[in-house]
VEXTI-80596 format. One line per 2 residues: their letters; for each residue x, y, z of C-alpha. Coordinates in Angstrom, 2 decimals. Layout:
! VEXTI-80596
A> X:Y:Z; ...
! end
This chain:
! VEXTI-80596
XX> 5.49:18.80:8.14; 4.65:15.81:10.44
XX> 5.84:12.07:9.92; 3.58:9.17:11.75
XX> 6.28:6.61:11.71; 4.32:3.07:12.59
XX> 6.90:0.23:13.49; 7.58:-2.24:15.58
XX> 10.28:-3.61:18.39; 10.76:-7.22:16.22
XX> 10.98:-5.13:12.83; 14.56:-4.79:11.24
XX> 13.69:-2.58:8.64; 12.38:-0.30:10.93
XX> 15.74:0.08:12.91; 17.44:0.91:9.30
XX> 14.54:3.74:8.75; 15.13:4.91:12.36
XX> 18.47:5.53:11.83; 17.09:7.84:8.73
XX> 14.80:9.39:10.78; 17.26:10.57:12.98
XX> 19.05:12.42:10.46; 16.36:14.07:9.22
XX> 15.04:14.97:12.15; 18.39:16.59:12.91
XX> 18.45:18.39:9.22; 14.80:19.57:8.78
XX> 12.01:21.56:10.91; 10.00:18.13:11.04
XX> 7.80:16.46:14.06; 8.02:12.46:13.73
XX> 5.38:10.69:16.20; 6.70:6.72:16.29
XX> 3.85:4.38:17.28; 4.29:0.95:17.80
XX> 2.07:-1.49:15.89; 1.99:-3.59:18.77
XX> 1.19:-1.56:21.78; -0.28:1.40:20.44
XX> -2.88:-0.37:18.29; -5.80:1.86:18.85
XX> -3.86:4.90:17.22; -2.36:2.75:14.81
XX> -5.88:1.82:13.90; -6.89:5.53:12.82
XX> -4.15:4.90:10.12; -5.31:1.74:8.17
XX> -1.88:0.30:8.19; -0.95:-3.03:6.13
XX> 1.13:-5.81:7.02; 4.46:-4.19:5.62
XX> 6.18:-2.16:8.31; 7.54:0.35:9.13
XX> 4.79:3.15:7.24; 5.82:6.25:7.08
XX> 2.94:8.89:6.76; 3.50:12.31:5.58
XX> 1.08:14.97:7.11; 0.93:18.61:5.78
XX> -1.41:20.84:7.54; -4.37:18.47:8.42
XX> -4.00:16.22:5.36; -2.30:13.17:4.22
XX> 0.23:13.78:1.30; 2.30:10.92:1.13
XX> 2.92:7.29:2.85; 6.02:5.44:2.47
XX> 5.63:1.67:3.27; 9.07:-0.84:3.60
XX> 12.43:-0.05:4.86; 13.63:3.35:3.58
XX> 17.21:5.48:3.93; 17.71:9.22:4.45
XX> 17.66:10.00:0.56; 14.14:8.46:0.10
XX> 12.49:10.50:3.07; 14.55:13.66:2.00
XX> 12.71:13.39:-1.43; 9.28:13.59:0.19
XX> 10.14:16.33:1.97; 11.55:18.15:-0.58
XX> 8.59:17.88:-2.76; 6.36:19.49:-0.25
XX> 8.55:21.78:1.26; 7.15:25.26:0.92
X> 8.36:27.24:-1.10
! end
């Protein structure tokens, strides 16, 4: 499982869902790719991201299986990975 996590530097609730992120990365087998909004804007473009930051996008082989938009904690990004973990 892969996590796009699209942020920014002036975005508080993407410091909270950093903090998350570190966790998980520390408890699962996950890759999480942060781009900036700001200064990566041509990859951040492939993603058609809104106005609400950070986005969190969950990839599973090739595909797109979930995107989490707004600030989120540990519990909410463990859920997503737990419903596509393999089994």
């Amino acid at each position: 499982m892969k996590i796009i996590k699209i942020g920014a530097l002036w975005c508080p609730a993407c410091l909270i869902t950093n903090n998350a992120l570190d966790k998980i990365n520390k408890n699962y087998d996950v890759e999480i790719v942060s781009l900036d909004y700001d200064f990566d804007e041509e990859e951040v473009s492939k993603y058609n991201v809104g106005e609400t930051l950070p986005e969190l996008i969950f990839i599973k082989g090739d595909k797109e299986v979930k995107r989490l938009i707004g600030e989120k904690n540990y519990k909410d990004i463990e859920e997503v990975l737990k419903e596509y973990e393999e089994v």
